[in-house]
C-alpha positions, 0 to 999 in steps of 0.5 A, a space after each residue: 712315276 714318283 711323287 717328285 717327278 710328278 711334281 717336277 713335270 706339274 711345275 714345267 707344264 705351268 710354267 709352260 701354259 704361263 709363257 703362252 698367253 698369246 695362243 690362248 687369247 688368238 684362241 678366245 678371239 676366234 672362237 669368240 670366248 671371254 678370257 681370265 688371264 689368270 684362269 684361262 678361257 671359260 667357255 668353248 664355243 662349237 662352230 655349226 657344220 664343224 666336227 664336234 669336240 670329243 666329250 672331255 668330262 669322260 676323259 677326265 672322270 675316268 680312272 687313267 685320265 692324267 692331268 700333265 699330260 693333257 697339259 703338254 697334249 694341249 700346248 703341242 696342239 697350240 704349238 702345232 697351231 702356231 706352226 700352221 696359222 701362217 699360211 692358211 690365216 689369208 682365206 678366212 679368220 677363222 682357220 686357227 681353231 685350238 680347243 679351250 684347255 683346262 684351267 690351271 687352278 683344275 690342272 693343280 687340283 687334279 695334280 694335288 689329288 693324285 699326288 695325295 691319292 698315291 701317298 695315300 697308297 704309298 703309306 698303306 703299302 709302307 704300314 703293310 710290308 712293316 706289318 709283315 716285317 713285324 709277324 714275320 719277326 715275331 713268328 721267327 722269335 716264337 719259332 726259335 723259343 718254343 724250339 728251346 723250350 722242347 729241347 729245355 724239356 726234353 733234357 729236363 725229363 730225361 734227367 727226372 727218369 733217370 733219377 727216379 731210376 736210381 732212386 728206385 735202385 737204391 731202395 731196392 737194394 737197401 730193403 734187401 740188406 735190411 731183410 738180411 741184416 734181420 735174419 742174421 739177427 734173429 739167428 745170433 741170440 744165445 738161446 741158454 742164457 735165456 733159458 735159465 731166465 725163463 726158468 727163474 721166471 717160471 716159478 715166479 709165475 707159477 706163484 701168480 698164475 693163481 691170481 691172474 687165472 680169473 683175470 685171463 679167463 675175463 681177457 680171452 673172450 676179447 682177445 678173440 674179438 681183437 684177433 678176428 679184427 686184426 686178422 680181417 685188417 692185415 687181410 685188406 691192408 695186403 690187398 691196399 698193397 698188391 692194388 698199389 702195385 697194380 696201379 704203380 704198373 698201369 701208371 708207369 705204363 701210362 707215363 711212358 705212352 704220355 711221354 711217347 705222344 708228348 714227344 711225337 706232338 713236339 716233334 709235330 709242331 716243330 715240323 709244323 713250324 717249318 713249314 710254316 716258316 716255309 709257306 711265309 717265305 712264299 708268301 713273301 715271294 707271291 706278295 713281291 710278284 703280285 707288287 711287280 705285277 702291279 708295278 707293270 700294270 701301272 706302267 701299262 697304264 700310263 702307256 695307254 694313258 699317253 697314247 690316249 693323249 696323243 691320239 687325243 692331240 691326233 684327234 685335235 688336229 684331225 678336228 682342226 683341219 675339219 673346222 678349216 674346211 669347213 670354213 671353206 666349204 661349209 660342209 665336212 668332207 667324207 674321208 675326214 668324218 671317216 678319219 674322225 671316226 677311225 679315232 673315235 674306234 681307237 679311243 673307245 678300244 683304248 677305253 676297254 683296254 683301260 678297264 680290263 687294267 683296271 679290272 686286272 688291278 682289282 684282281 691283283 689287289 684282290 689276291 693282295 687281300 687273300 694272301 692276307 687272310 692266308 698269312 692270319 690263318 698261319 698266325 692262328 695255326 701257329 697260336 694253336 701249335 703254341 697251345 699244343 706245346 703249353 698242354 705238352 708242357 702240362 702233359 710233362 708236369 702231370 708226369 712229374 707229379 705222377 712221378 711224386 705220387 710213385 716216390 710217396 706210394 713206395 714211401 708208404 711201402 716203406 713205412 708199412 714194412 716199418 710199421 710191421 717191424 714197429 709192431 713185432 718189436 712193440 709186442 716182444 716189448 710188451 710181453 717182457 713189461 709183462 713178466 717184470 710186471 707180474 714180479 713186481 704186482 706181487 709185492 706191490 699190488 695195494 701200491 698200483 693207485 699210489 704209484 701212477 705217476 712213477 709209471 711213466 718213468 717206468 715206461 721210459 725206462 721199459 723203453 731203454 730196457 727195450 733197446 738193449 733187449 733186441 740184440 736177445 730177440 731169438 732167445 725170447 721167441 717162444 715167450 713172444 708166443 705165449 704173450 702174444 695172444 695176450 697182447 692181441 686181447 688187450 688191444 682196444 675195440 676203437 679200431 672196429 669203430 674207426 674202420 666202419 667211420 672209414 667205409 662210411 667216409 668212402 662210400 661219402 667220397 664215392 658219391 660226391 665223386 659221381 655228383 661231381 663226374 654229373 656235373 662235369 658231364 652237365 658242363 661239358 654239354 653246356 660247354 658244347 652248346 655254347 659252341 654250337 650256339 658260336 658255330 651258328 653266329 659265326 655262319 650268321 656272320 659269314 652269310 651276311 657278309 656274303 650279302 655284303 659282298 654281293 650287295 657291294 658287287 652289284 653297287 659297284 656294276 651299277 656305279 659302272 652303268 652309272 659311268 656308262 650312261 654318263 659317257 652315253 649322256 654326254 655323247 648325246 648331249 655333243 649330238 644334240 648341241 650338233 643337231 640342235 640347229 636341224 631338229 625342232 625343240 620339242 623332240 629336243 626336250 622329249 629326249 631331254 626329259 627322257 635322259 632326265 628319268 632316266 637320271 633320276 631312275 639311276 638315282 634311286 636304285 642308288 639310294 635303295 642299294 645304299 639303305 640296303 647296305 645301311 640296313 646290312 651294316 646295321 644287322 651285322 652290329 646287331 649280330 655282333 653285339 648280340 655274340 658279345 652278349 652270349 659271351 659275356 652271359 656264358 663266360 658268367 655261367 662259366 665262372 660260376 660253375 667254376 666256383 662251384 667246382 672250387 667249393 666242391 673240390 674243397 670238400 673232397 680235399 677236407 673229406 680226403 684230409 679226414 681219410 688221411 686223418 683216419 687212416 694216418 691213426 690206423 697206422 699210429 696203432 700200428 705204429 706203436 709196435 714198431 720200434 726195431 728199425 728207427 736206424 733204417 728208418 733214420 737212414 731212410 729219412 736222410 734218403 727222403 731228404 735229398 729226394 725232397 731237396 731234389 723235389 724242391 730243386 724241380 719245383 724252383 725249375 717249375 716256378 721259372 719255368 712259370 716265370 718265363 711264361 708270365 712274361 711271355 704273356 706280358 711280351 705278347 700283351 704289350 704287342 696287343 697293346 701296341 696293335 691297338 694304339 696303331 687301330 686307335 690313330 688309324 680310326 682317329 686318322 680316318 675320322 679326321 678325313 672324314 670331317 674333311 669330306 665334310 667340309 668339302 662337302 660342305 662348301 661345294 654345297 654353299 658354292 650351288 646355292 651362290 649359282 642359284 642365286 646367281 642364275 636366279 639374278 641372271 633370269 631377273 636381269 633377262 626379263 627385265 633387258 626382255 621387258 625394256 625392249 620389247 616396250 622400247 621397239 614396236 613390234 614389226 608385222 612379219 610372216 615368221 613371227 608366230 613361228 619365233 614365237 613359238 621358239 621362245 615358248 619352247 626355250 621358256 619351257 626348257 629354262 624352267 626344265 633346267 631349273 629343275 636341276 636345283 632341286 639337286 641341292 637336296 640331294 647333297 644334303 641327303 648325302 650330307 646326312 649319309 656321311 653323318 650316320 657313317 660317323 656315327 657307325 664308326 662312334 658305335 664301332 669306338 665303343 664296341 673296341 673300348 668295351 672289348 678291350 674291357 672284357 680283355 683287362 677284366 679276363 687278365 684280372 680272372 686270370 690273376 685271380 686264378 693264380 692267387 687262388 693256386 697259391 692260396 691252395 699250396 699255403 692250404 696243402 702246407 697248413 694241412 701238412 702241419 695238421 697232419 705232422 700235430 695229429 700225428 704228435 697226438 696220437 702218439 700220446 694217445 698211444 702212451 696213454 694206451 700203453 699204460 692201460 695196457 700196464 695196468 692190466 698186466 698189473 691185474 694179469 699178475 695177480 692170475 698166477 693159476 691161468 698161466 699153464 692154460 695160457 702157455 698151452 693156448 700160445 701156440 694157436 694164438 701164434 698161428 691165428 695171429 699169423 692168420 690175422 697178420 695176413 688178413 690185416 695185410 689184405 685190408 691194408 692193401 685194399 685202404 691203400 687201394 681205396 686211397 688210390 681211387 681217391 686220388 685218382 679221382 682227385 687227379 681226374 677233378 685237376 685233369 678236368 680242371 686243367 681242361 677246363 682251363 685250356 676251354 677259357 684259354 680256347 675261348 679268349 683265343 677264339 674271341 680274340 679272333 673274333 675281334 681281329 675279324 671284326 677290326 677287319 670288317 669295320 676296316 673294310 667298311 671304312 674302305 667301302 665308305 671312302 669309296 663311296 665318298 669317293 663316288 659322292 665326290 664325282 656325282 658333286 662333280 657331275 652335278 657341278 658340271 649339270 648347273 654349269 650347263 645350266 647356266 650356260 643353256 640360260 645364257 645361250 637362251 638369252 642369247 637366242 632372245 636378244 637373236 630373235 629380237 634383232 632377227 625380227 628387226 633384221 628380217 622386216 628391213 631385209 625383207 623389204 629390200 630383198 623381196 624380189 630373190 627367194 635365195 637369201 643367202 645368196 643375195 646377202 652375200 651379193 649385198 654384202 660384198 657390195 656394200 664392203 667393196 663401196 665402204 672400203 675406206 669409210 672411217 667413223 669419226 666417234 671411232 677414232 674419237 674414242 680411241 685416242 680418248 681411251 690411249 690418254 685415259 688409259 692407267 697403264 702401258 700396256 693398256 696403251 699399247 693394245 689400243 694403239 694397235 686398235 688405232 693401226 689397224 682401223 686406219 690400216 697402217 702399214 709396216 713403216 707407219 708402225 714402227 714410227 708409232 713404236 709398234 715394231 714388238 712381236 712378242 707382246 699382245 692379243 693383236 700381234 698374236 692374231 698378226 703372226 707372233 710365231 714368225 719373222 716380221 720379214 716373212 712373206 706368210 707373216 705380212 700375208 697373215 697380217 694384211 687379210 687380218 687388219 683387211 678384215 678387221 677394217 671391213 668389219 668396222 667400215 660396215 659397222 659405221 654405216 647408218 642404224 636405226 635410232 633405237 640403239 644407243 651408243 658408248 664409247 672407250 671411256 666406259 672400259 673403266 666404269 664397271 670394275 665392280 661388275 667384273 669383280 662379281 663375275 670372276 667366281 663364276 668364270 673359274 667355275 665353268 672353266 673346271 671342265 668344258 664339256 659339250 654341254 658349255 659350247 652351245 650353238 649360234 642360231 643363224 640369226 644370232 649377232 655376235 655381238 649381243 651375244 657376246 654382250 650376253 656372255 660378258 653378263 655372266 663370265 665377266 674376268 677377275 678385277 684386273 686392268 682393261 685388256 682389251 680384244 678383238 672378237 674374231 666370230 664377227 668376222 667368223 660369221 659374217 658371211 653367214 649370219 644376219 647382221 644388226 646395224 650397232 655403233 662401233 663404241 658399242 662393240 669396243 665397250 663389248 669387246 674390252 669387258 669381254 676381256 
């Protein structure tokens, strides 16, 4: 049922129980129960020998228990009654019993706390199928962008590979024209032309062979030394070149394999997403079965529910007709006890069906919770698939940067090829500077100091000459030979000292590298013992909440224990009201103490198994508090080794900028001799050019791409945001429900000391009414006095034993101060969620961080460039400088004429040793190329460890986001376990009500039994006088009885009717009027005629008309027949009322109806009290000796109605039990005052 329709039903049943105040208070009038016409009945009382009342409390604390359609049960029962008073109403007055039903102020409270219970759940529903909605929209979203990324990617690699393809293509093919273009060069020069200049040059030389003789000799010992160098340099810089090769393979190799996997984990991951998407469509669909399921489940429920009803109204029914033949018979008969029974079976296999529901509903609910869970465990798998497509995405950047790495390795060819060109054109340069200068020293060789500055205008003019004497290259040939190894000797000794600074750099760079592998290592096992120390708070964690688990198991079996006893204790205390009038009262306060321990033992094990879970509550904060701790010190550890990784990686970048330093002037040395191929060169550049532009091109791509990641970040930060505004208000929300509990909680409280003090005042009026009449009657002699006596002792003992039930306000303060500490838990709970999402903001600033120290970095690789382009510029003045050494000591060379002939002979070994040294050069080039390599390698190894370093804190801020998703959870589900358990705090309250309600009404039935005893004791010595003879009493005195109604059939009181037509003149209202007209008919019998003369011809009106037979036609035989034994009986009663009485009893009148508003106003709260639930416990029994006329005079003290207008009514128990109980002379006034402040 909707909440309208629930609504719309609540209203028709009210409107229902407020058209039928005369059922009602026919009802109160023979049961003999004080009626508040704006609440209804406060008490039912049980008829001795009838069927008792089935336990009501259990049916409305159960779970099914539907409050409307116990409404309509109720007014069937009183329709059904209506229907069927008419003919049975002649044997006796007492043929119409309706059981008293729920008050209407319970009825709306019932009816507003299902309402609130299902739109609480109505709401909860909601915010779960939104949230849903929500991931699943967000999971979709992530699916389609990562599956556009892949695809971005894909593209964005293959037009790489193709590019770098045709670039190394077009290198290729350029490099082979080159090599071509020089030996068709090399093979053009005309070779006589320059024969006839080496002659002329000859006999110039031959003239200063003689003075450059001594000087060669001085020049060949570190030519030698120089040769050994240069062949040993060009030997490695072969190796550094076929290592480059080598490795350029090994990481072609590597990239395709890279790029193979990179592929295959996409594709992975976009399989993995469908069928991810796949698993969430079924979930959707389980999740719909399982509401379906719940649905049905409901409906069956509410089936049960109302043939549980109808059974109730069966079981009604059954209980009436048992009451009415009982009446008749005073003892039921077999087969109704039989039928009462076979109800009884139905009801408690109703009872089971209902919890087996019950039970599948938990379930259902249950595998609500583990789709949950299912549905954030696909969430996580699918942030993980996030991960592997950013580590992908790594993977493809690593491969653009190895890519780089390959341009700048064939680069570096390139410029080596260039540098080896450079040198050979350098060294053809330098031999014709030579020759020129050997011509011009020996004219000008006292003018070599002077002429230093005009030296530097010389080499730029050598330079052009150089220019346009490479077209005659060939002819020069075997000149270039000949001054070769003189150049070769004149080569500075610095490049020894620079190679020997170089090992000494590397073997430095080798060991920070092993330092720095240690260290990595070092973190790794860190790392790893960081995860193991995790790995064993979270099996911690799951092992407590294990014993969460079972621990709230085990409450829950004993809150159904507990509900099982209640059911028990109920049902014995209907059996002990049945036999309280066969057993003697001491085995009734044995077993009353015995359930009394058993309470009280049932309450303890409570409280032990709530500071248990307390206790469990507290360690799983303490562990949660201790696993923030760790990770706050590891995340501290973290940073700081990676601050030492960072200064560390700063010394290998400076100790790798000294080695590109050095290395960059060796290869300015050999730079200086390379000066042929600038056109190449020029045409490289350009090439180089549009490879950077396309570099920049790809790193625009990247920065985008970055971009897009960013936001990204930023869209999935908002979300979490958002998330944890919605947590907030709901923690906020339940903080306010909670206060509210407390409230309550509170008010009920105030509500249990105002009864005891109402009790207490009742117990002070008691004795005091005890004391006035035990000094106003002297105490009769009689045999059964001791055994009264002994009675009133054993009530004594039970009223102090139910006093003891006040002691229960303690143990609401106790659960008060339970409520306190659970908000204080969820004020912790507040802080933990502030203090993570601290942490959160404080790893986003890490993080940010992080990406200015990148970009820091490139402003420094930048920087480092510009150093290198300046260094670079120096070096090339230092070479100028060298080559004007190198002038000055060809100068000398000139001046040794003699050693020329020698020096021809030797040119042609040097050519050969400097072929030798070539190749040697060669082989160190290529092993400092080698070692540049293993450089970088361990460079990219450091950026590769970093990286993972990187994805390890990602990794961790993931998992401690879970960690924080599982924790908001937890605090979730303790939330739900404590608004259970406030829940079942609200039912031990109820329960606890409903014991002082059967307080008061024990103290009141006590009460009772007093002012029964007393009378009973006044009654037994007069009647024991007069029946002394008969042995049977009951027997005679309803001989007697019957005898003195026959001989008072047509006595009338005088005062009686005195009093009545006083109260019709002093009665404030019509309706007041009215009632007492009709008590007026009926005490002077007035027939159909007479009443309508008088104007009482209404039949829809007051109590009296309802006892007359409101339901029927006045023309009816069964109305007439109905209202004759009615007014018959009535007047009886009163006839024999107004025989003759001792003189201790006083008398009143009408006019006291309106002197005691103020009591009835005092009065009020307590009625609408007892009336939340009648139980068992409410309907005590009327022991044989009981008037009801004192203890109706006794209940008024207690349940006196709200401050309204006198409605008087006629108590029909007199009359119920007039034939079976002793009866104490009273004046008719006394029992009008006792009948209208009853009403």
């Amino acid at each position: 049922m909707c909440p309208s329709s629930k609504m719309a039903a609540r209203e028709a049943h009210l409107e229902q129980i407020d058209k039928l105040p005369n059922r009602l208070t026919l009802q109160c009038i023979v049961n003999g129960i004080p009626i508040d016409h704006h609440h209804g009945p406060s008490t039912s009382t049980a008829m001795p020998g009838a069927a008792p009342a089935p336990t009501a409390s259990a049916l409305e604390d159960s779970w099914f228990w539907d409050p409307e359609q116990n409404v309509s049960s109720t007014s069937s029962s009183s329709k059904k009654d209506d229907d069927n008073d008419s003919p049975r109403s002649g044997t006796d007055l007492t043929t119409i019993p309706l059981e008293a039903p729920a008050s209407e102020g319970e009825i709306i409270e019932r009816l507003h706390r299902q309402l609130g219970d299902i739109r609480h759940q109505l709401k909860k529903q909601q915010l779960e199928n939104a949230l849903l909605n929500e991931k699943l929209t967000q999971v979709s979203n992530e699916n389609r962008e990562l599956n556009e990324n892949i695809e971005e990617l894909d593209r964005q690699h293959e037009v790489v590979v193709e590019n770098l393809l045709t670039a190394k293509k077009g290198l290729l093919e350029k490099c082979n024209r080159l090599e071509e273009d020089l030996r068709v060069m090399h093979g053009e020069a005309a070779v006589t032309k320059e024969l006839d200049e080496l002659k002329v040059r000859y006999n110039k030389l031959e003239q200063s062979y003689v003075g450059s003789c001594q000087e060669s000799v001085r020049l060949k010992a570190e030519l030698e030394k120089v040769v050994v160098e240069n062949v040993e340099t060009v030997a490695a810089l072969e190796r550094k070149l076929e290592d480059l090769h080598t490795k350029l393979d090994q990481s072609e190799q590597r990239l395709r394999t890279e790029t193979m996997e990179a592929q295959q984990r996409a594709n992975a991951a976009v399989t993995e997403t469908i069928e991810l998407e796949q698993f969430l469509a079924a979930l959707k669909d389980d999740n719909e079965y399982i509401k379906t399921e719940l649905e049905e489940t409901r409906t069956r429920c509410e089936q049960l529910e109302s043939e549980n009803i109808h059974q109730k109204a069966e079981l009604d029914e059954l209980r009436q007709k048992a009451e009415e033949e009982a009446f008749v018979a005073l003892a039921p008969k077999e087969d109704d006890q039989a039928e009462i029974e076979e109800l009884r079976r139905k009801i408690e296999q109703l009872r089971l069906e209902s919890d087996r529901w019950k039970t599948d509903c938990d379930r259902l609910q249950e595998d609500n919770l583990a789709l949950q869970k299912l549905e954030k465990n696909l969430q996580a798998q699918l942030d993980e698939q996030k991960q592997l497509l950013k580590r992908s995405e790594q993977q493809t950047l690593h491969e653009a940067q190895i890519q780089q790495l390959q341009q700048e390795v064939s680069e570096l060819q390139n410029e080596l090829k260039s540098v080896i060109i450079d040198n050979s054109v350098q060294l053809d340069a330098k031999e014709r500077e030579w020759q020129d200068k050997l011509n011009f020293l020996k004219a000008e060789n006292n003018r070599i100091q002077h002429g230093k500055d005009t030296l530097e205008a010389d080499l730029l003019e050598y330079e052009k000459e150089c220019s346009n004497l490479m077209k005659n290259n060939d002819v020069l040939i075997a000149e270039i030979d000949q001054l070769k190894c003189k150049k070769l000797e004149t080569i500075n000794e610095n490049a020894e000292d620079s190679i020997v600074i170089l090992e000494k750099q590397l073997e430095d760079c080798s060991r920070l590298n092993k330092s720095l592998d240690d260290e990595y290592k070092e973190m790794n096992k860190k790392l790893e013992e960081v995860l193991e120390e995790r790995e064993e708070l979270e099996m911690k964690v799951e092992s407590l909440q294990k014993a969460l688990d079972e621990k709230s198991k085990t409450v829950k079996d004993l809150q159904l224990t507990v509900e099982t006893l209640e059911s028990e204790k109920s049902s014995l205390l209907f059996e002990i009201n049945e036999t309280q009038s066969r057993e003697p009262p001491s085995e009734l306060s044995s077993e009353l103490e015995k359930y009394k321990s058993q309470t009280e033992s049932l309450q303890a094990q409570l409280t032990t198994i709530n500071e248990d879970h307390a206790s469990l509550v507290l360690k799983l904060q303490q562990l949660q508090q201790k696993s923030v701790e760790n990770v706050k010190t590891w995340e501290g550890r973290i940073a700081e080794l990676g601050k030492s990784l960072e200064a560390k990686e700063a010394v290998i970048v400076q100790l790798q900028q000294e080695l590109e330093r050095r290395s960059e002037e060796v290869e300015t040395l050999k730079i200086t001799s390379e000066n042929k191929v600038q056109e190449e060169l020029k045409v490289l550049r350009e090439r180089l050019e549009a490879e950077s532009t396309k570099s920049t091109t790809l790193a625009v791509e990247k920065d985008e791409l970055e971009q897009q990641l960013t936001r990204k970040l930023e869209e999935l930060e908002e979300t979490n945001r958002e998330k944890q505004a919605e947590l907030s208000q709901s923690v906020e929300t339940l903080t306010q429900q909670k206060d509210n509990l407390v409230q309550l909680i509170t008010a009920k409280h105030n509500e249990n000391v105002q009864y005891h003090a109402e009790i207490q005042r009742l117990s002070q009026l008691l004795q005091a009414e005890l004391a006035a009449k035990t000094e106003a009657k002297p105490p009769a002699e009689c045999t059964d006095c001791p055994t009264l006596r002994e009675k009133l002792a054993s009530l004594e003992q039970q009223i102090k034993k139910l006093e003891d039930y006040d002691k229960m306000a303690d143990q609401i303060q106790f659960l008060r101060e339970k409520s306190e500490i659970l908000t204080n838990n969820l004020l912790i709970e507040q802080n933990n969620q502030k203090v993570l999402q601290q942490e959160k903001q404080e790893a986003i600033e890490q993080k940010n961080n992080l990406a200015k120290d990148l970009d820091r970095l490139r402003q420094h690789l930048l920087e480092t460039e510009e150093a290198h382009t300046q260094e670079t510029v120096e070096l090339q003045q230092r070479y100028e400088e060298t080559k004007r050494k190198l002038q000055a000591l060809e100068d000398d060379v000139k001046k040794s004429t003699n050693a020329l002939t020698s020096a021809s002979i030797r040119a042609n070994q040097h050519a050969e040793t400097l072929q030798a040294q070539y190749h040697l050069l060669q082989q160190q080039r290529d092993e400092l190329v080698a070692k540049l390599n293993t450089a970088d390698d361990r460079d990219h190894k450091n950026q590769a460890s970093l990286t993972n370093l990187q994805c390890a804190l990602e990794q961790f801020q993931i998992n401690r986001d879970r960690d924080i998703e599982l924790a908001t959870a937890a605090i979730r589900r303790e939330l739900e376990q404590a608004q259970t358990r406030e829940a079942n705090l609200r039912a031990e309250i109820r329960q606890l009500q409903q014991q002082l309600a059967d307080a008061k009404n024990g103290l009141l039935a006590a009460a009772r039994i007093s002012d029964q005893l007393e009378i009973a004791q006044v009654t037994v010595a007069s009647l024991k006088e007069e029946l002394a003879k008969s042995n049977e009493k009951y027997e005679t005195l309803e001989g007697r009885l019957q005898a003195t109604e026959a001989s008072q059939a047509d006595k009338v009181e005088k005062s009686l009717v005195k009093n009545l037509v006083i109260g019709y003149v002093v009665a404030p209202n019509q309706n007041d009027k009215h009632q007492i007209l009709k008590l007026i008919s009926a005490v002077l019998t007035m027939d159909q005629a007479e009443c309508i003369k008088v104007g009482l011809n209404r039949t829809g009106g007051g109590w009296f008309n309802s006892i007359l037979g409101s339901g029927s036609a006045p023309s009816t035989p069964g109305a007439n027949y109905n209202k004759e034994s009615l007014t018959e009986a009535f007047v009886k009663f009163l006839e024999k009322e107004s025989a003759p009485r001792p003189p201790g009893t006083a008398g009143g009148g009408l006019l006291n109806i309106m002197a005691h508003p103020s009591h009835s106003q005092q009065s009020a709260p307590t009625t609408a009290s007892r009336t939340a639930t009648p139980t068992p416990q409410q309907a005590p029994t009327v022991d044989q000796n009981q008037n009801p006329a004192s203890a109706t005079a006794q209940a008024a003290t207690a349940s006196a109605p709200a401050p309204v207008p006198v409605k008087p009514i006629v108590l029909g128990e007199f009359l119920k039990q007039s034939t079976t109980t002793f009866q104490a002379p009273r004046s008719s006034s006394s029992i009008l005052k006792d009948i209208l402040s009853d009403s």
